[in-house]
N, C-alpha and C positions, 0 to 999 in steps of 0.2 A: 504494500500500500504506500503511494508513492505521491508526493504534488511536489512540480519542479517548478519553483518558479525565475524569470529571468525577464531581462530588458531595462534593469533599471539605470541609473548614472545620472551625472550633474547635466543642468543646463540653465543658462538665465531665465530670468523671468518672462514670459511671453512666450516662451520657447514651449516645445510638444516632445512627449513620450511615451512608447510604447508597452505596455508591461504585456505577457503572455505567462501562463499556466499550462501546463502539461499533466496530467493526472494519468496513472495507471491503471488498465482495466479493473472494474469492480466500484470504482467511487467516483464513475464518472456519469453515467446515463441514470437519468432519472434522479438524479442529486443535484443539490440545489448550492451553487457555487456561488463565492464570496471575493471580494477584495476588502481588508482591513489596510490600516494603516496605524503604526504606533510610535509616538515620540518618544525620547526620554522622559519620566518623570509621571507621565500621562497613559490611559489604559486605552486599550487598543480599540479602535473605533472603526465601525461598518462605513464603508468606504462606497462601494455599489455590488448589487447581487444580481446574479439572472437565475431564474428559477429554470427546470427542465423544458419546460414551454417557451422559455423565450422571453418572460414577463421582468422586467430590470426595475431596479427598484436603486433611489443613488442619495449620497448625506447630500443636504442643501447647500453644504459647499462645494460641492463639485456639480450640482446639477448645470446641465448646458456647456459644462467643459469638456467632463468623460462620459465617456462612451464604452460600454462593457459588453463583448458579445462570446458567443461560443459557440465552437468548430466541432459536432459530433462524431464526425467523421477522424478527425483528429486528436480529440480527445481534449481540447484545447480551450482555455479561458485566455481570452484579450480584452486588453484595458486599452484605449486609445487616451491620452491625455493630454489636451492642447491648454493653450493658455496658461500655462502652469504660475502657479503665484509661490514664495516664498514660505507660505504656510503649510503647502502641497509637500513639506520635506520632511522626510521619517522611512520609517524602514517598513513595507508592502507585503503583506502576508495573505499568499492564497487560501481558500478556507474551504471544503467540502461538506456537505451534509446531506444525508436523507431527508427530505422535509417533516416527515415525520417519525424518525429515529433519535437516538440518543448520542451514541457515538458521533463523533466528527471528528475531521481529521486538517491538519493544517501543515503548510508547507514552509520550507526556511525562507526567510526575506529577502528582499532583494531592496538595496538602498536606491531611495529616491535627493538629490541634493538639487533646488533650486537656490538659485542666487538673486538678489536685487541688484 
């Protein structure tokens, strides 16, 4: 049971990046996939989710910037993230779940660094 996640790195402000997720057979169809984000100091906060169907759900601060889709055929969560602001910077943590299970499973981070 596996989530890889990758795409992250520094960019100025305004600038766009791409995060993607990789999941291994078993916690990927019909599981209800997340992006979090977590600062220092601060507890790890729901970023944007797409359910099995396709249904996205995103924090108000990112709404209208990211964009979160997912590749079945791939196995694959993608974040698109333009406009990046300074606040956008923390370390991105892919997240898997049965929507209605208990378990869940979450993947190593991949750093995000915006600059002003």
């Amino acid at each position: 049971v596996q989530l890889q996640a990758s795409g992250g790195g520094s960019v100025q402000a305004g600038g766009s990046l791409s995060l993607s997720c990789v999941a291994s057979d078993g916690i990927f169809r019909g599981y209800t996939l997340s992006w979090y984000r977590q600062v220092p100091g601060k507890e790890r906060e729901l970023v944007a989710m797409i359910a099995s169907g396709g249904t996205t759900t995103y924090a108000d601060s990112v709404k209208g910037r990211f964009t979160v889709s997912r590749d079945n055929s791939k196995r694959t969560m993608n974040m698109q993230m333009n406009a990046l602001k300074p606040e956008d910077t923390g370390v991105y943590y892919c997240h898997s779940k049965w929507p209605t299970g208990i378990v869940d499973y979450w993947g190593r981070g991949t750093q995000v660094t915006v600059s002003s």
